[in-house]
N, C-alpha and C positions, 0 to 999 in steps of 0.2 A: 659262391665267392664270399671271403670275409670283408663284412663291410665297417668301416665307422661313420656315425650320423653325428654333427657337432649342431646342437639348437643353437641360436645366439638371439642378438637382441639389439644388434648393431649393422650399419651396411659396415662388410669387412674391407677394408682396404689391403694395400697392397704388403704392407709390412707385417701385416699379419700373418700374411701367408707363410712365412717365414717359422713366427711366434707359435704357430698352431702346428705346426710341423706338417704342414700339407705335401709338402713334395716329398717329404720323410716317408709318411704312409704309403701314399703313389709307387715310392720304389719297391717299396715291401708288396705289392700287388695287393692293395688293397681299393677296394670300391670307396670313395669319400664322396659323402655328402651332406651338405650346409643347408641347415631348413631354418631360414629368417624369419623371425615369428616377430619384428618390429610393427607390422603394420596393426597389431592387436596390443602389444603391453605399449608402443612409444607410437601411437596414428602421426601427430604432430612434427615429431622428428624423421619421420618414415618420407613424409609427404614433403617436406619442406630442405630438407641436407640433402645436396645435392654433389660429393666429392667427386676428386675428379678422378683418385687414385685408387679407385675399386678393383679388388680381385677379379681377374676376367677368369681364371679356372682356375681348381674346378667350381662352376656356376653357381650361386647360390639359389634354391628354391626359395619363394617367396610363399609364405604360408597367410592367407589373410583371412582366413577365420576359426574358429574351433575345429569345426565338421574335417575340414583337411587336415590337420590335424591327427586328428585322431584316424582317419582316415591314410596317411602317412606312416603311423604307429601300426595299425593294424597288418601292415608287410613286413614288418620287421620279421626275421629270423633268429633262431640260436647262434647264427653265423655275425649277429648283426651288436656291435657294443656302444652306445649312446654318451656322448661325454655334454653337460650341460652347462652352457656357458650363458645360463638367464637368470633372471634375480625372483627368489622365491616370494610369490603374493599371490592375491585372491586369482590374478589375472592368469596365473602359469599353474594353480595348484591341480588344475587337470592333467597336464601333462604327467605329473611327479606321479600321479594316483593310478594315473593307464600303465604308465612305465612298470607299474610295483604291481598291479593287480595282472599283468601280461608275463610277470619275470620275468622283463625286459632288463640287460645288465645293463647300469649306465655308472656315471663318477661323475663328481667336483673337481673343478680345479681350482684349488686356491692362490692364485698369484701374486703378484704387483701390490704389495699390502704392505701401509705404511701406518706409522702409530698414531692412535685418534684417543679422545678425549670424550666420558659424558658430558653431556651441558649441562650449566651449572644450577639449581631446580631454583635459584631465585632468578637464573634468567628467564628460564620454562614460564614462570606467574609473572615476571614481568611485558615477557609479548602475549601471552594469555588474555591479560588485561586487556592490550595494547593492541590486539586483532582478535579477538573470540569467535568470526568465525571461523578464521583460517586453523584457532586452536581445536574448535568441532573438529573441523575436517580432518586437520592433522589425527584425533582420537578416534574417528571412526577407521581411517586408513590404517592407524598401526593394530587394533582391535580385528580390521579384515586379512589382514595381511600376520596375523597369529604365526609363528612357523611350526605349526601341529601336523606336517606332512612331509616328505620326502626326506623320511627320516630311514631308507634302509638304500643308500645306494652301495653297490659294490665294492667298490674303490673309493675314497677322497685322496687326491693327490696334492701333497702339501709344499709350500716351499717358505723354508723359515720354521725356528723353534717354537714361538708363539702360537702358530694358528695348527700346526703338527699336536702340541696338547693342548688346543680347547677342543679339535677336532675328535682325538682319542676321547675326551671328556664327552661328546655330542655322540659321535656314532660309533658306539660300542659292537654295534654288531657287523661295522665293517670293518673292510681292510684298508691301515691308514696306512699311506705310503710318500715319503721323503724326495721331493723332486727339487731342483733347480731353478729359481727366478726364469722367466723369462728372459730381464736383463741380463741373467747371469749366462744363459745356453748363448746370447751371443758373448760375448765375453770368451766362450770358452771354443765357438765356431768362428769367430772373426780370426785375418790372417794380420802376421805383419806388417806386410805391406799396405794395408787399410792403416792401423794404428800409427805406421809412419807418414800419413796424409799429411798432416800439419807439422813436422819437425823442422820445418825452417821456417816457420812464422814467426815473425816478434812476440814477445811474448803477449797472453790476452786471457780476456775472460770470456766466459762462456755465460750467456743469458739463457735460459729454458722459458721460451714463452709458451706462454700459455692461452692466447687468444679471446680479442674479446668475444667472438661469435663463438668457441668452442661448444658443438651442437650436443652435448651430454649435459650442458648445465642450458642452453638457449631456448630449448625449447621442453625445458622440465619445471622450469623457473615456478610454474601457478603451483607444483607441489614442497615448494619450500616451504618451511616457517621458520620466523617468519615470513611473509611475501615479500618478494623481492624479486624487482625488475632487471632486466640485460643490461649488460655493459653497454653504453655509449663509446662511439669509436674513439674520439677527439679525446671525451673523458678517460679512459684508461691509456690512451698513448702517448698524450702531448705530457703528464706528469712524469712518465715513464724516459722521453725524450729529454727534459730539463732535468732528471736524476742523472741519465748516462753522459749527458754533456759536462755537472759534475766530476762523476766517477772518473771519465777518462782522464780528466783535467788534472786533479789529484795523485792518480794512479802511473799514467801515461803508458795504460797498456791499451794495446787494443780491443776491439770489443764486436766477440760471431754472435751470432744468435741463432739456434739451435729452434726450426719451425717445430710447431707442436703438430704431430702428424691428421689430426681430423680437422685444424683450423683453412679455412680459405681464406687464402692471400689473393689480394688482386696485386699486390706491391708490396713492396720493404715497409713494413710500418714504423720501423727502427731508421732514425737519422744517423745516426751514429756508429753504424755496423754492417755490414755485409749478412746476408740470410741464407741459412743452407738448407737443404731439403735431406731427410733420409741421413743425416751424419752424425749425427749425437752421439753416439760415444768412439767417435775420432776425434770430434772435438774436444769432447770432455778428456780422452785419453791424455793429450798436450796442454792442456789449458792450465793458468793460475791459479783461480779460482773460478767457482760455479754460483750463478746467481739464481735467484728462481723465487715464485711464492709457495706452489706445492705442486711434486710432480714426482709421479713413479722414478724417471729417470734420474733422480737422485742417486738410485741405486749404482749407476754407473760412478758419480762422484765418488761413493762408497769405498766400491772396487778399487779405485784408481789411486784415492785417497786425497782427494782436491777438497780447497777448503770451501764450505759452504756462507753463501750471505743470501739473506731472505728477506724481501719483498714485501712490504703492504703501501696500504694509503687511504689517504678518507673518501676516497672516492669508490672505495672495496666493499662489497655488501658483508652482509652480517656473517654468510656462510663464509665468504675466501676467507676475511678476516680471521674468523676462528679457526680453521683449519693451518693457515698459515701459521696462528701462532702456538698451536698443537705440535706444529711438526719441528718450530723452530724452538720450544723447551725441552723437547728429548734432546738437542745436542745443546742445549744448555746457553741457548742466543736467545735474542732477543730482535725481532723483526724492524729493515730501516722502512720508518713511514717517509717514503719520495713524495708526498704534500708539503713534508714541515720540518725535515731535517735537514741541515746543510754538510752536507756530505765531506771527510776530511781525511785526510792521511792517518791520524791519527784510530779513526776506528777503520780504515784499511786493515791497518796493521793488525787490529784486533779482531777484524774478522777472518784475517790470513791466518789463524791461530786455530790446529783443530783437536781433537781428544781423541785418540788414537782408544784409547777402551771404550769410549763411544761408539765410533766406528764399528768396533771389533763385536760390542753389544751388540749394533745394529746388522751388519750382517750376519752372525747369526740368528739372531731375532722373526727376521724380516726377509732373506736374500736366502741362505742359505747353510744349512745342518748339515751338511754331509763331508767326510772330510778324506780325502786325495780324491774328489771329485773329478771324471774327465767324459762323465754322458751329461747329454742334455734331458729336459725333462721330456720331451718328446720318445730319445732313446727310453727312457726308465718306464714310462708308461705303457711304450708299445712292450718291452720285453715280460708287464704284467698282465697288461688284457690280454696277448696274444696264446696267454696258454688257456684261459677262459671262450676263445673263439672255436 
């Protein structure tokens, strides 16, 4: 039977299931199986994130140590094609190495990729200084984590102009192929009737939180540099709370707030909004504008063509900060610090204000290269491995 094996590095949740195209494969009679290799590259995150909203099928293997592993590899068949959704380092370069030395066919997926920035080298010497040992560690991790392997897989599946030619640039001896955002395969599988969820609501904006527990940065934190501790609850909400009391005040729209899917709510942490689960781009679809500090789901604003305003504060570590203001110079903003700015009509208006060839950069860029577009990436993928199975 043709099987696909997707490695990951995450517990998958439930919206994934979707993203990944599981019940896609399933229909096609395909064997699908998920071999979770967290409890080896993220022990910390493995043991500790406890979601609620985990994929109940099909089941994910739990892989905890090499020996299984490879052990796992070793059944594979000609029947059998490997798609690798784990981050290339000392910790995974076995896998890449069994895969190639087995000609075992497997692919990249490159998705949800949004524009970043090098750091700038006198900031590099100024936390150098500033923490030497964490810049040690930092030197030996990127020196072990070299990426001198997993340089022949079969397919890289791309979505966006940018990462389509560095890839063509990178793996010359495979085949590069043109896929769809994630964001974008909903977009193009969502019905009406979802998109008119919100068409009688007053009008409002739309928050993308992004959580302070969110467990991809919570419990990776000791490999930043520089170091940098978790969010405080009080500390990221209650600033966040006196900006939207603001905002509303000025604006007099309403204001949802769009849960960020791996965060755990015990409550509304937002005074001033209603919280929805699973609805981001219904919301986004109706909304004013879109608030946010950095988040793949941008891409939905993109699509939709809402105007974007971007989020910081001094209470922000060194990494959100910089990121946040990476993503808010490609559209040519400039990020509102909710510690120290007093919010007004006046840059309302100017954040209501968006660049339409920015935009239009950005989703090719970043979202999507292909044009009268109507598969998903899921469809375009399966229609290339499946003549290889």
């Amino acid at each position: 039977m043709k099987q696909i094996v997707l490695f990951v590095e995450s517990k998958l949740l439930s919206f994934q299931k979707t993203r990944l195209g599981l019940d896609y494969y399933l229909k096609k009679r395909l064997n699908v199986r998920i071999f979770n290799i967290s409890p080896i590259v993220r022990p910390e995150y493995f043991k500790k994130y406890f979601p609620t909203n985990r994929i109940k099928f099909p089941k994910e293997e739990i892989l905890e140590n090499k020996i299984q592993i490879l052990d796992a590899i070793k059944k594979f068949d000609s029947k059998t094609f490997v798609f690798l959704h784990i981050t290339k380092s000392i910790k995974t370069k076995f896998i890449f190495d069994e895969l190639e030395e087995k000609y075992i066919k497997y692919a990249y997926v490159q998705v949800g990729n949004l524009p970043t920035k090098s750091r700038p080298i006198f900031e590099i010497i100024k936390f150098s200084f500033l923490f030497p040992i964490a810049a040690i560690k930092k030197i030996l991790s990127k020196y072990n984590d070299l990426e001198n392997f997993g340089k022949k897989p079969n397919y890289v599946f791309c979505a966006g102009k940018k990462y389509y030619s560095d890839a063509k640039e990178k793996f010359k001896n495979s085949k590069i192929i043109k896929i769809p955002s994630w964001d974008y395969d909903e977009k193009i599988s969502i019905n009406k009737q979802r998109l008119n969820l919100f068409k009688n609501s007053k009008d409002y904006a739309v928050y993308l939180d992004m959580g302070y527990n969110h467990p991809d940065r919570l419990y990776t934190m000791e490999k930043y540099f520089p170091p940098e501790r978790a969010f405080d609850y009080d500390a990221w909400y209650n600033p966040l709370n006196n900006f939207f009391k603001q905002f509303i005040s000025c604006t007099n729209l309403d204001l949802k707030i769009a849960a960020h899917p791996r965060s755990i709510y015990k409550k509304n942490p937002i005074k001033f909004g209603k919280i929805y689960f699973n609805k981001t781009i219904e919301l986004i679809s109706r909304s004013r504008i879109v608030l946010l500090h950095r988040s793949t789901a941008l891409h939905f604003a993109i699509l939709f063509q809402k105007p974007l305003m971007f989020l910081t504060g001094d209470n922000h570590n060194n990494r959100s900060k910089r990121w946040t203001n990476d993503i808010a110079d490609y559209f040519n903003k400039k990020p509102i610090n909710i510690s120290t700015e007093k919010f007004s009509k006046e840059i309302f208006y100017n954040e209501m204000k968006l660049n339409k060839k920015i935009y239009g950069d950005f989703k090719k860029n970043f979202i999507v290269d292909i044009k009268n577009l109507n598969k998903t990436s899921y469809e375009i993928m399966f229609s290339n491995i499946n003549k290889s199975l």
